[in-house]
Biotite code that builds the C-alpha atoms (Angstrom):
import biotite.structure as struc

atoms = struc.array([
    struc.Atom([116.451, 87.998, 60.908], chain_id="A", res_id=1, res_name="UNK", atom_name="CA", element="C"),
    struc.Atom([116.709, 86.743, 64.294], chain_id="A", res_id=2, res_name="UNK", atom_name="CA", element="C"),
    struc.Atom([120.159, 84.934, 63.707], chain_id="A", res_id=3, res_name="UNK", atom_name="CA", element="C"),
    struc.Atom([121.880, 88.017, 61.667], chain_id="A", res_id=4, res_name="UNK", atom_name="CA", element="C"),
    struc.Atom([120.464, 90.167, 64.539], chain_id="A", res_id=5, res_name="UNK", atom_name="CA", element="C"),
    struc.Atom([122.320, 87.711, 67.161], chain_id="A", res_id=6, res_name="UNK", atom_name="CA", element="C"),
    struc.Atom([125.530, 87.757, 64.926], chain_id="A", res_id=7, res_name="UNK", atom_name="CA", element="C"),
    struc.Atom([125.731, 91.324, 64.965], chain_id="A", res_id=8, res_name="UNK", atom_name="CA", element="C"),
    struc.Atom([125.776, 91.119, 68.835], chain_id="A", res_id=9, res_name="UNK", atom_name="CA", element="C"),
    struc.Atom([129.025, 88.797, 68.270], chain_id="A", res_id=10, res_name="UNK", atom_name="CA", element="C"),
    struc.Atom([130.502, 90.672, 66.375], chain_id="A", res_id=11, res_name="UNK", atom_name="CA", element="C"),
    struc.Atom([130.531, 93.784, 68.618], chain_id="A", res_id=12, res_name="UNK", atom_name="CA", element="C"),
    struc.Atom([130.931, 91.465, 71.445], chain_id="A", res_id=13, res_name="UNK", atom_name="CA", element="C"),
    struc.Atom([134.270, 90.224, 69.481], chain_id="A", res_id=14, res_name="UNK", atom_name="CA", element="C"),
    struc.Atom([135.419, 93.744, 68.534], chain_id="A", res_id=15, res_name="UNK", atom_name="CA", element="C"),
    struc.Atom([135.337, 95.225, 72.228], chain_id="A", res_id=16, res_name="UNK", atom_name="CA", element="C"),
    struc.Atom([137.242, 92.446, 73.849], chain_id="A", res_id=17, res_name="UNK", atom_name="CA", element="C"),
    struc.Atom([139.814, 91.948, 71.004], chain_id="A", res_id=18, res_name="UNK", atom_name="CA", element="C"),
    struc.Atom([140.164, 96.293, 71.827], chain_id="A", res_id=19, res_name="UNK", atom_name="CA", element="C"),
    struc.Atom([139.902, 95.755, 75.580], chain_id="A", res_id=20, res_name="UNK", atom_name="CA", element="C"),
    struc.Atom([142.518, 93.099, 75.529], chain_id="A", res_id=21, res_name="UNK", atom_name="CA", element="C"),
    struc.Atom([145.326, 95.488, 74.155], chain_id="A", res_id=22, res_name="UNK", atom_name="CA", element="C"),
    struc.Atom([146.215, 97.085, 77.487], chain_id="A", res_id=23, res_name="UNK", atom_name="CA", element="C"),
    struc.Atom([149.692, 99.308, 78.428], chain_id="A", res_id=24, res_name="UNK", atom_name="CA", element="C"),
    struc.Atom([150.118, 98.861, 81.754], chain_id="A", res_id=25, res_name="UNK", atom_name="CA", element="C"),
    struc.Atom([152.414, 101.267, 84.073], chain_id="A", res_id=26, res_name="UNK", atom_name="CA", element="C"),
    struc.Atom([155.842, 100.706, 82.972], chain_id="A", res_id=27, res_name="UNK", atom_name="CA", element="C"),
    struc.Atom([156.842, 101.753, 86.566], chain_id="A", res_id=28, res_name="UNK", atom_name="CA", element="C"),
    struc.Atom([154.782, 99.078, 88.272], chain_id="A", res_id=29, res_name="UNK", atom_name="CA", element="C"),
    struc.Atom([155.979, 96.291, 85.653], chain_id="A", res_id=30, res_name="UNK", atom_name="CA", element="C"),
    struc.Atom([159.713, 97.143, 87.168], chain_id="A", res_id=31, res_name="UNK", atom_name="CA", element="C"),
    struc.Atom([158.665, 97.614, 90.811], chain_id="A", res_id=32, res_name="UNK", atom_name="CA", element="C"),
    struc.Atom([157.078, 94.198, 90.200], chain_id="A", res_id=33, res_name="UNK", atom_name="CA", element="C"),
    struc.Atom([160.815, 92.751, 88.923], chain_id="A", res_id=34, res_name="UNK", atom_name="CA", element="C"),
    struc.Atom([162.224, 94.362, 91.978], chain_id="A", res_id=35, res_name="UNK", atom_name="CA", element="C"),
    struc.Atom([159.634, 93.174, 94.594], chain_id="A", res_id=36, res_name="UNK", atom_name="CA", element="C"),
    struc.Atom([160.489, 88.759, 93.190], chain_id="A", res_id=37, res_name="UNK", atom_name="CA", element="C"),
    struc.Atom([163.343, 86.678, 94.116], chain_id="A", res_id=38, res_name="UNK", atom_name="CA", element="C"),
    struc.Atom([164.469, 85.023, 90.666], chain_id="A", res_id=39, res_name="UNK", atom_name="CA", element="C"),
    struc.Atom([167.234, 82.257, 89.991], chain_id="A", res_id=40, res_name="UNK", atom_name="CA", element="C"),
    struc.Atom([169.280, 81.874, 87.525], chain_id="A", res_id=41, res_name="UNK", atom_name="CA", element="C"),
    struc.Atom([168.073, 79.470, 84.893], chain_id="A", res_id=42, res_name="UNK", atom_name="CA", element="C"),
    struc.Atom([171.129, 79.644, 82.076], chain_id="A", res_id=43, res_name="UNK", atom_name="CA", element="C"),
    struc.Atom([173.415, 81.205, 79.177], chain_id="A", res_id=44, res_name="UNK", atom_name="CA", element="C"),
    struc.Atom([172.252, 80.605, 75.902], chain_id="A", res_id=45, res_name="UNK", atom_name="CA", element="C"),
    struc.Atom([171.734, 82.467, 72.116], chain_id="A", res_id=46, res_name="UNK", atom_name="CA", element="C"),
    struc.Atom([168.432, 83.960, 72.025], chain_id="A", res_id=47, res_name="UNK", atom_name="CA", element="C"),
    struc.Atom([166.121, 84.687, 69.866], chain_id="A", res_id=48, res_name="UNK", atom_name="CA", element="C"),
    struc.Atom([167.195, 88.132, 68.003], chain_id="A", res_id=49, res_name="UNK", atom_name="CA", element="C"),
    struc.Atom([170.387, 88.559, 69.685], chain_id="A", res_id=50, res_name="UNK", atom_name="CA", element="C"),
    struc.Atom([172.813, 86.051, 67.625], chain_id="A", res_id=51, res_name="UNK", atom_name="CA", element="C"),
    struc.Atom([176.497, 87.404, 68.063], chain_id="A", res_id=52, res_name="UNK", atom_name="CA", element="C"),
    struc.Atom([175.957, 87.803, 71.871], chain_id="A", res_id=53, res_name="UNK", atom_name="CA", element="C"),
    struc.Atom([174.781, 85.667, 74.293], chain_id="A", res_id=54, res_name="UNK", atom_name="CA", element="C"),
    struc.Atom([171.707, 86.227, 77.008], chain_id="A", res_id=55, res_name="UNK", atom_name="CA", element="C"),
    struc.Atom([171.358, 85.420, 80.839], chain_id="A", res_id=56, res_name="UNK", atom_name="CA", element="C"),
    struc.Atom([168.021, 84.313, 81.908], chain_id="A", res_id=57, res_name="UNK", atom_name="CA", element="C"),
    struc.Atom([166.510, 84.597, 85.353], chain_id="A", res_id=58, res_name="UNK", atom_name="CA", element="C"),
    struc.Atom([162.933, 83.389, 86.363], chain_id="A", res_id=59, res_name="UNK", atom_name="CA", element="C"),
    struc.Atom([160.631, 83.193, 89.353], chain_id="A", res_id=60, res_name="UNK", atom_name="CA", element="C"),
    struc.Atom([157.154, 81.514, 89.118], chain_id="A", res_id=61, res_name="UNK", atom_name="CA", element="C"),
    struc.Atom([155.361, 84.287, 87.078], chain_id="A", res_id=62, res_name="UNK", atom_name="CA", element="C"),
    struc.Atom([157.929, 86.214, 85.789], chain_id="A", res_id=63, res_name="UNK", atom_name="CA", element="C"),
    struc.Atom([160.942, 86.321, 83.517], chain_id="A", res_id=64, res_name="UNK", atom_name="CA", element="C"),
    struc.Atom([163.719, 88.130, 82.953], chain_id="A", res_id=65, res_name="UNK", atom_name="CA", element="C"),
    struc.Atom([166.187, 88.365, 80.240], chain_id="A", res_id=66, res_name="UNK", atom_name="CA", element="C"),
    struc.Atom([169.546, 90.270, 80.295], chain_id="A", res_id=67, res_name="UNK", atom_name="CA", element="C"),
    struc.Atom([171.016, 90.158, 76.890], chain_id="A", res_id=68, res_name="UNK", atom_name="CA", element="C"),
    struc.Atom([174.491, 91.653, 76.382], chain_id="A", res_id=69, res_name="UNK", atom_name="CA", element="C"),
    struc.Atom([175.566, 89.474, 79.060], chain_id="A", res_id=70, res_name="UNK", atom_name="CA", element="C"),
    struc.Atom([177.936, 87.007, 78.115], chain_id="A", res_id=71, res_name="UNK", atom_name="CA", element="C"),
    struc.Atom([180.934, 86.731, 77.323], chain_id="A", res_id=72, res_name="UNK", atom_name="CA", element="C"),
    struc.Atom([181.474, 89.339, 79.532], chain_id="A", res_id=73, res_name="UNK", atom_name="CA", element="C"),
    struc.Atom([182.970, 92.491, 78.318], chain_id="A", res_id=74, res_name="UNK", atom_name="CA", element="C"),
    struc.Atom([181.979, 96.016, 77.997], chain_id="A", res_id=75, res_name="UNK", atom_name="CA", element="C"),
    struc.Atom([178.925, 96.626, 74.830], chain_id="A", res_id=76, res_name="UNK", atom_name="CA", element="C"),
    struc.Atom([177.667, 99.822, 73.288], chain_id="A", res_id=77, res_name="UNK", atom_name="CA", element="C"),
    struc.Atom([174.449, 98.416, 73.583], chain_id="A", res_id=78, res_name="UNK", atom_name="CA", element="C"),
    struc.Atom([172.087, 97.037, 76.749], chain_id="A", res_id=79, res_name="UNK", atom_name="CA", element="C"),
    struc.Atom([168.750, 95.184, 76.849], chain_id="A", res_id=80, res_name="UNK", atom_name="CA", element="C"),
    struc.Atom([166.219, 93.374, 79.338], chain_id="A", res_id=81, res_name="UNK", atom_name="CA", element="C"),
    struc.Atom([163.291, 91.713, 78.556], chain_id="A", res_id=82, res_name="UNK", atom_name="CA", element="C"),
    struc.Atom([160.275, 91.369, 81.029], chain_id="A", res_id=83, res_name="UNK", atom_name="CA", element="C"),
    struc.Atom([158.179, 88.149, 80.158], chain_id="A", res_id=84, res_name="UNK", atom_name="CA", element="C"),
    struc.Atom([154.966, 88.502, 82.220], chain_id="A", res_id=85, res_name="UNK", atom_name="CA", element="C"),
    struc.Atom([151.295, 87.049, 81.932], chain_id="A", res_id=86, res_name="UNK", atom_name="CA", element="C"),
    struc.Atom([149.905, 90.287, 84.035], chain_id="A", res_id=87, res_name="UNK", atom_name="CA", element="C"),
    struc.Atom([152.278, 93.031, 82.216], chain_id="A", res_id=88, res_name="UNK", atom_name="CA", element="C"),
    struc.Atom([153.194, 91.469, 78.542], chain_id="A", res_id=89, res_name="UNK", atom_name="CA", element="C"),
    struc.Atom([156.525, 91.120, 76.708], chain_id="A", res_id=90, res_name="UNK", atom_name="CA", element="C"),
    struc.Atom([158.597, 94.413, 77.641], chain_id="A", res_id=91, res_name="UNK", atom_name="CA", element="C"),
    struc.Atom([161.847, 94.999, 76.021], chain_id="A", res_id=92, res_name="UNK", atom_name="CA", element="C"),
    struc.Atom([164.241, 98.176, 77.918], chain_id="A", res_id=93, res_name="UNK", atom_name="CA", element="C"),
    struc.Atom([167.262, 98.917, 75.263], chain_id="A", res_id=94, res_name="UNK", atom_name="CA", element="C"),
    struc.Atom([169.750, 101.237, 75.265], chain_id="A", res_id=95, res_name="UNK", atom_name="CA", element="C"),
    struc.Atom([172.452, 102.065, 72.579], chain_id="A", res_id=96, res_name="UNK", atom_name="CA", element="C"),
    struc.Atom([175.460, 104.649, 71.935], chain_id="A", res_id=97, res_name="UNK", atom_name="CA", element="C"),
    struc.Atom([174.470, 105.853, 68.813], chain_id="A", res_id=98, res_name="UNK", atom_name="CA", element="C"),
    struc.Atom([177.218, 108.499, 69.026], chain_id="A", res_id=99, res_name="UNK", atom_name="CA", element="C"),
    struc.Atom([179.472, 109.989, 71.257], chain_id="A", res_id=100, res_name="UNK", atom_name="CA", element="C"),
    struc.Atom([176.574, 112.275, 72.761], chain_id="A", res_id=101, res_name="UNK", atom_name="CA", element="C"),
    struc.Atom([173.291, 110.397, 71.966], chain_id="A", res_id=102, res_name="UNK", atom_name="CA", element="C"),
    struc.Atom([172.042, 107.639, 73.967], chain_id="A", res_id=103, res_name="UNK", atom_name="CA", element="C"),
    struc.Atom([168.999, 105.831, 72.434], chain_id="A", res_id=104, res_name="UNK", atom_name="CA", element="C"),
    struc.Atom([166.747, 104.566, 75.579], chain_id="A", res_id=105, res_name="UNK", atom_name="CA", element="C"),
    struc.Atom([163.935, 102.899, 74.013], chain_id="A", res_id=106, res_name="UNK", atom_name="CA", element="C"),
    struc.Atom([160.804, 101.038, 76.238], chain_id="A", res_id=107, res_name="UNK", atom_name="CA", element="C"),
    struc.Atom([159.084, 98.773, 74.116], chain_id="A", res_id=108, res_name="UNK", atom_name="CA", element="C"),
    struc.Atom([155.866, 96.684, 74.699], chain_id="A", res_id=109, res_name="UNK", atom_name="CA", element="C"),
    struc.Atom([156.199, 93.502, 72.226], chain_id="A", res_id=110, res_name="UNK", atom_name="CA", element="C"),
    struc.Atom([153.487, 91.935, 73.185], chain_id="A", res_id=111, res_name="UNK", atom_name="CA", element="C"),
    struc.Atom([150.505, 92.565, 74.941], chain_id="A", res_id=112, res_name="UNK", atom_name="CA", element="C"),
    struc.Atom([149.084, 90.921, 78.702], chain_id="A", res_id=113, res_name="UNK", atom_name="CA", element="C"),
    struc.Atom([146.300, 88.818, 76.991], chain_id="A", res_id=114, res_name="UNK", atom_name="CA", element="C"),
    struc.Atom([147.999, 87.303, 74.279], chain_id="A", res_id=115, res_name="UNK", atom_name="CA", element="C"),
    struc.Atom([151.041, 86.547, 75.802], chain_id="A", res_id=116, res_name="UNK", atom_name="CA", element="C"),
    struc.Atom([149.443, 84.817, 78.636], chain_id="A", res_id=117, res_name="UNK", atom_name="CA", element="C"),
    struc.Atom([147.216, 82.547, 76.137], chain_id="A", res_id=118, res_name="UNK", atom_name="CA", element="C"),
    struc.Atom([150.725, 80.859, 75.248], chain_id="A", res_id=119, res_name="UNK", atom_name="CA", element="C"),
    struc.Atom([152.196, 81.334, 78.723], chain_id="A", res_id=120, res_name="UNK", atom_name="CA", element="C"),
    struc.Atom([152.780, 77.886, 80.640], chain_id="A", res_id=121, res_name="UNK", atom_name="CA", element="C"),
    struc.Atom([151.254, 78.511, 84.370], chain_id="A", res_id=122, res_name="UNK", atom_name="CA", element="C"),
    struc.Atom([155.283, 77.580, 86.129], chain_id="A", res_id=123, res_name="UNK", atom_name="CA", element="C"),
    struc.Atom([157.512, 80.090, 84.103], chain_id="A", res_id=124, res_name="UNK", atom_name="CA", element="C"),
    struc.Atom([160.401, 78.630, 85.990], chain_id="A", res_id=125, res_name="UNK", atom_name="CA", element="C"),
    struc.Atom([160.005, 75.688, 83.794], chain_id="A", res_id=126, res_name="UNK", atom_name="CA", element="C"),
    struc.Atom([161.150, 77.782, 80.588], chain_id="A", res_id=127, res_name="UNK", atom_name="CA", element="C"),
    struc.Atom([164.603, 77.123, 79.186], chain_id="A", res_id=128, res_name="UNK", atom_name="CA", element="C"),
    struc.Atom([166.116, 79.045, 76.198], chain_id="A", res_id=129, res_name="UNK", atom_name="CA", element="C"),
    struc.Atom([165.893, 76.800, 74.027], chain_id="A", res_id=130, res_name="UNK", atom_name="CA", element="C"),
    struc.Atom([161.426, 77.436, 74.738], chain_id="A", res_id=131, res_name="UNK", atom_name="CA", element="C"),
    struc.Atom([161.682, 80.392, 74.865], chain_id="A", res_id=132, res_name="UNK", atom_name="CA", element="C"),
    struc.Atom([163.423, 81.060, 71.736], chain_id="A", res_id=133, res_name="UNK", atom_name="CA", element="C"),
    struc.Atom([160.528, 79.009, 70.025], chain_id="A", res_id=134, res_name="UNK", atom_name="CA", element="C"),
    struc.Atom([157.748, 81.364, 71.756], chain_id="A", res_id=135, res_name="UNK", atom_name="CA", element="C"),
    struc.Atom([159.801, 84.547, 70.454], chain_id="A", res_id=136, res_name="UNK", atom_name="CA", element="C"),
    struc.Atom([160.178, 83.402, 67.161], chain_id="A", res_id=137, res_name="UNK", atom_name="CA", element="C"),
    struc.Atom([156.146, 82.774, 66.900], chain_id="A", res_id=138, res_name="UNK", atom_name="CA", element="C"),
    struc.Atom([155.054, 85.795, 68.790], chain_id="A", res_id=139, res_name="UNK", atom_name="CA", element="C"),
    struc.Atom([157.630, 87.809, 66.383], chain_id="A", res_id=140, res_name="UNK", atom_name="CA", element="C"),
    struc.Atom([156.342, 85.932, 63.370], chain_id="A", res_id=141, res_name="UNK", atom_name="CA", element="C"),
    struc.Atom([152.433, 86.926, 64.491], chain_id="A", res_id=142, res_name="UNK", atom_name="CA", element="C"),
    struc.Atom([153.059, 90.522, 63.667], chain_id="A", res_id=143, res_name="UNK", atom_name="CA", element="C"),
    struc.Atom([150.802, 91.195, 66.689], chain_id="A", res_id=144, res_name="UNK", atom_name="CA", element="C"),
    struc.Atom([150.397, 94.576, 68.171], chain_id="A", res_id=145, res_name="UNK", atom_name="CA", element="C"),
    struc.Atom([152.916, 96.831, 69.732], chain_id="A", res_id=146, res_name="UNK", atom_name="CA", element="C"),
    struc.Atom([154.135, 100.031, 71.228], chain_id="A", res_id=147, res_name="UNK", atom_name="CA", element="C"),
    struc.Atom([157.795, 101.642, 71.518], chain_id="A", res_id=148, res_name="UNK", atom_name="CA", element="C"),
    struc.Atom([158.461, 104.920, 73.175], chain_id="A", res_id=149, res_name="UNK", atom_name="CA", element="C"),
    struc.Atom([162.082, 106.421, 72.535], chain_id="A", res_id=150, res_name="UNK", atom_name="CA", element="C"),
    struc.Atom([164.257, 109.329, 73.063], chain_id="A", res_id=151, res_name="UNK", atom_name="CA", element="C"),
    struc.Atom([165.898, 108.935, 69.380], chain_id="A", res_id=152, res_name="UNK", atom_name="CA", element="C"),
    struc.Atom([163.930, 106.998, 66.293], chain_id="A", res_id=153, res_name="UNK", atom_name="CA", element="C"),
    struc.Atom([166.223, 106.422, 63.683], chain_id="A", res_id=154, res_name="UNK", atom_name="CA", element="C"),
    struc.Atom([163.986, 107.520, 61.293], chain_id="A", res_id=155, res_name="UNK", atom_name="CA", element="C"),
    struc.Atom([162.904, 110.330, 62.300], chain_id="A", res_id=156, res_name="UNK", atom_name="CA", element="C"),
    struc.Atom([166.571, 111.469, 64.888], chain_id="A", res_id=157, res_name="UNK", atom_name="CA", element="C"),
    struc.Atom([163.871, 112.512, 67.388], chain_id="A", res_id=158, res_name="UNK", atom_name="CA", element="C"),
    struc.Atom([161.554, 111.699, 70.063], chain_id="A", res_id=159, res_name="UNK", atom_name="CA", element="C"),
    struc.Atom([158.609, 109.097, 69.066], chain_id="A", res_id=160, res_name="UNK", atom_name="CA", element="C"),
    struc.Atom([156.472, 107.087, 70.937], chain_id="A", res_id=161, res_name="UNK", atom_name="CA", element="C"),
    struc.Atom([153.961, 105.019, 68.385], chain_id="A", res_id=162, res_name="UNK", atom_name="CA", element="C"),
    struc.Atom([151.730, 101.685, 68.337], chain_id="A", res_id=163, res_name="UNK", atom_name="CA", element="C"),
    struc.Atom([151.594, 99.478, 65.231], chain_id="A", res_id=164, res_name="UNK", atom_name="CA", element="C"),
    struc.Atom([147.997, 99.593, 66.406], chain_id="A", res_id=165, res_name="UNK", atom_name="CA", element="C"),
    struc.Atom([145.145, 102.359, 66.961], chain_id="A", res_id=166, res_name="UNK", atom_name="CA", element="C"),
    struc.Atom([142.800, 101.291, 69.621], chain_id="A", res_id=167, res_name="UNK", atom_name="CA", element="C"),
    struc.Atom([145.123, 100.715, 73.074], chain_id="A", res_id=168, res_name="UNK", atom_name="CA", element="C"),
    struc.Atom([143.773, 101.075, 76.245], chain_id="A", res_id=169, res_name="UNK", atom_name="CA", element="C"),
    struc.Atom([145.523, 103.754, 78.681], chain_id="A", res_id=170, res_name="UNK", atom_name="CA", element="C"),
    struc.Atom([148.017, 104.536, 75.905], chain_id="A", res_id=171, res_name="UNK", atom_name="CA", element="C"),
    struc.Atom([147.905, 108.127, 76.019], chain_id="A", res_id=172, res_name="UNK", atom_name="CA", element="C"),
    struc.Atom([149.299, 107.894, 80.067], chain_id="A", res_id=173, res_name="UNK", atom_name="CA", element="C"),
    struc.Atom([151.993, 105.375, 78.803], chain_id="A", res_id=174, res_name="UNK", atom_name="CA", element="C"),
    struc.Atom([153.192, 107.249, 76.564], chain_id="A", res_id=175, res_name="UNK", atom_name="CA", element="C"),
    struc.Atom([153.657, 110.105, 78.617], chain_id="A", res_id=176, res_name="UNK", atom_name="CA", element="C"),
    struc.Atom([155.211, 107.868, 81.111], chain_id="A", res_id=177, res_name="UNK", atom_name="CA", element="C"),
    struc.Atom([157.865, 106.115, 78.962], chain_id="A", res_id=178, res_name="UNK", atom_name="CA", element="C"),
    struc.Atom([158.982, 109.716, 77.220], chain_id="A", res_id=179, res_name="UNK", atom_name="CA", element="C"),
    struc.Atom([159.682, 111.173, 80.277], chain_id="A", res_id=180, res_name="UNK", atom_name="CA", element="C"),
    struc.Atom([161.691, 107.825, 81.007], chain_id="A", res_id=181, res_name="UNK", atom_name="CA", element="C"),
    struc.Atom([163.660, 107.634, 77.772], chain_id="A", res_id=182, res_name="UNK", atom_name="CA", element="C"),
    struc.Atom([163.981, 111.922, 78.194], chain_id="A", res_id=183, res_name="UNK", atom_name="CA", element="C"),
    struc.Atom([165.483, 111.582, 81.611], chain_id="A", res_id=184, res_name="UNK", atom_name="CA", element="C"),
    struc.Atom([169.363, 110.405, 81.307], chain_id="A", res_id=185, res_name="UNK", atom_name="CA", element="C"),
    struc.Atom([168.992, 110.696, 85.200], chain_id="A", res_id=186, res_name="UNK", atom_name="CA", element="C"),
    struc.Atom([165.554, 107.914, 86.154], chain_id="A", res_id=187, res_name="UNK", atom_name="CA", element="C"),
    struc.Atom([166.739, 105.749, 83.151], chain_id="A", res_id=188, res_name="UNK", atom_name="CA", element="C"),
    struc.Atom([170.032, 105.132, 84.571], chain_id="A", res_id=189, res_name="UNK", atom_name="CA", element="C"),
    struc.Atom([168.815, 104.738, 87.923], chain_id="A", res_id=190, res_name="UNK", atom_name="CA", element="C"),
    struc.Atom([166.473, 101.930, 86.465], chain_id="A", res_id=191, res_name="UNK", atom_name="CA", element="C"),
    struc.Atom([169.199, 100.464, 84.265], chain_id="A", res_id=192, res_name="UNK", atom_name="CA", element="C"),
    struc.Atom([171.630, 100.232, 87.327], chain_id="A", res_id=193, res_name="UNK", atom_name="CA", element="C"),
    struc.Atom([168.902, 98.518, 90.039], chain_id="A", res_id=194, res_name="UNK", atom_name="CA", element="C"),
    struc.Atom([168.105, 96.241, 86.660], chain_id="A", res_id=195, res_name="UNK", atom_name="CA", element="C"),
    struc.Atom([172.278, 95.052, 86.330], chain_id="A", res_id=196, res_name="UNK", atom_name="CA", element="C"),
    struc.Atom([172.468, 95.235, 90.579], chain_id="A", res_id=197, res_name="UNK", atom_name="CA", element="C"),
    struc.Atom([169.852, 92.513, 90.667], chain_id="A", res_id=198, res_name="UNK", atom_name="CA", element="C"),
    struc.Atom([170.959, 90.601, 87.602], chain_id="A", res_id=199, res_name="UNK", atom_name="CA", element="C"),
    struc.Atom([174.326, 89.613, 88.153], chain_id="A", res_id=200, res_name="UNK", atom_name="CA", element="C"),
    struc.Atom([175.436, 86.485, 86.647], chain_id="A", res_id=201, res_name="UNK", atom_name="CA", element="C"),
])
């Protein structure tokens, strides 16, 4: 009785830190964060997901950052960086013509803090592409959890801001801060622009 009492205590134990571990963090302090490093210039490469085009990665000691769309250089309908941080999680900022007068802006957490920094090495700068496209291709394989906010779904041609998910902690305040991101054509392409100005290959 004893033991079955004492696994029950694991098991709740288990359940609140496998909730407590899913975590949105300010999407405006994971880009003041980007802004705030210095970052080299690692390389060019395919990466994972992005196969016709060809991505630009920068990193600094516990960050990375991916600018996809960026090589060879010519003008896309489409544009896309990827934070890779222990403390913030895998966050993907896309934008797309879909037509002439919509704009998809879509903020995306792909994977969360905890379980992206279990597979993290310590020295990000030691990542090349051809590592990283390994760790994408697992983490993408995983199914794990995630949360997009949009201005335009294509399933729905409206707003949406969802988790694959249900128990995230602070989502309710992250989604109210990416839709009015993704709803303002004016602080997304603010963001977008300081993102290219500091990322130039």
């Amino acid at each position: 009785m004893k033991n079955l009492f004492l696994l029950s205590l694991v098991v709740i134990f288990n359940c609140r830190a496998q909730a407590q571990i899913l975590e949105a963090k300010p999407i405006a302090s994971a880009v003041e964060a980007v802004f705030s490093r210095e970052f080299r210039f690692k390389e060019v490469g395919r990466m994972f997901g992005y196969y016709s085009t060809q991505s630009c990665v920068y990193v600094s000691s516990d960050m990375i950052v991916i600018k996809n769309y960026c090589s060879p250089k010519k003008s896309y309908p489409a544009k896309s960086f990827r934070i890779v941080s222990p403390k913030f999680g895998m966050i993907d900022f896309y934008q797309e013509e879909v037509t002439q007068d919509i704009l998809k802006r879509e903020v995306r957490i792909s994977t969360f803090p905890v379980p992206l920094s279990d597979v993290l090495k310590s020295d990000l700068t030691t990542y090349d592409i051809a590592e990283l496209n390994l760790l994408f291709e697992k983490l993408h394989n995983k199914n794990g959890a995630a949360c997009w906010s949009t201005n335009f779904s294509f399933y729905t041609e409206d707003a949406e801001a969802k988790c694959n998910r249900s128990q995230v902690d602070d989502v309710d305040q992250w989604f109210k801060e990416t839709q009015k991101l993704t709803s303002s054509e004016k602080a997304w392409a603010e963001m977008i622009f300081r993102l290219e100005e500091k990322f130039k290959n």
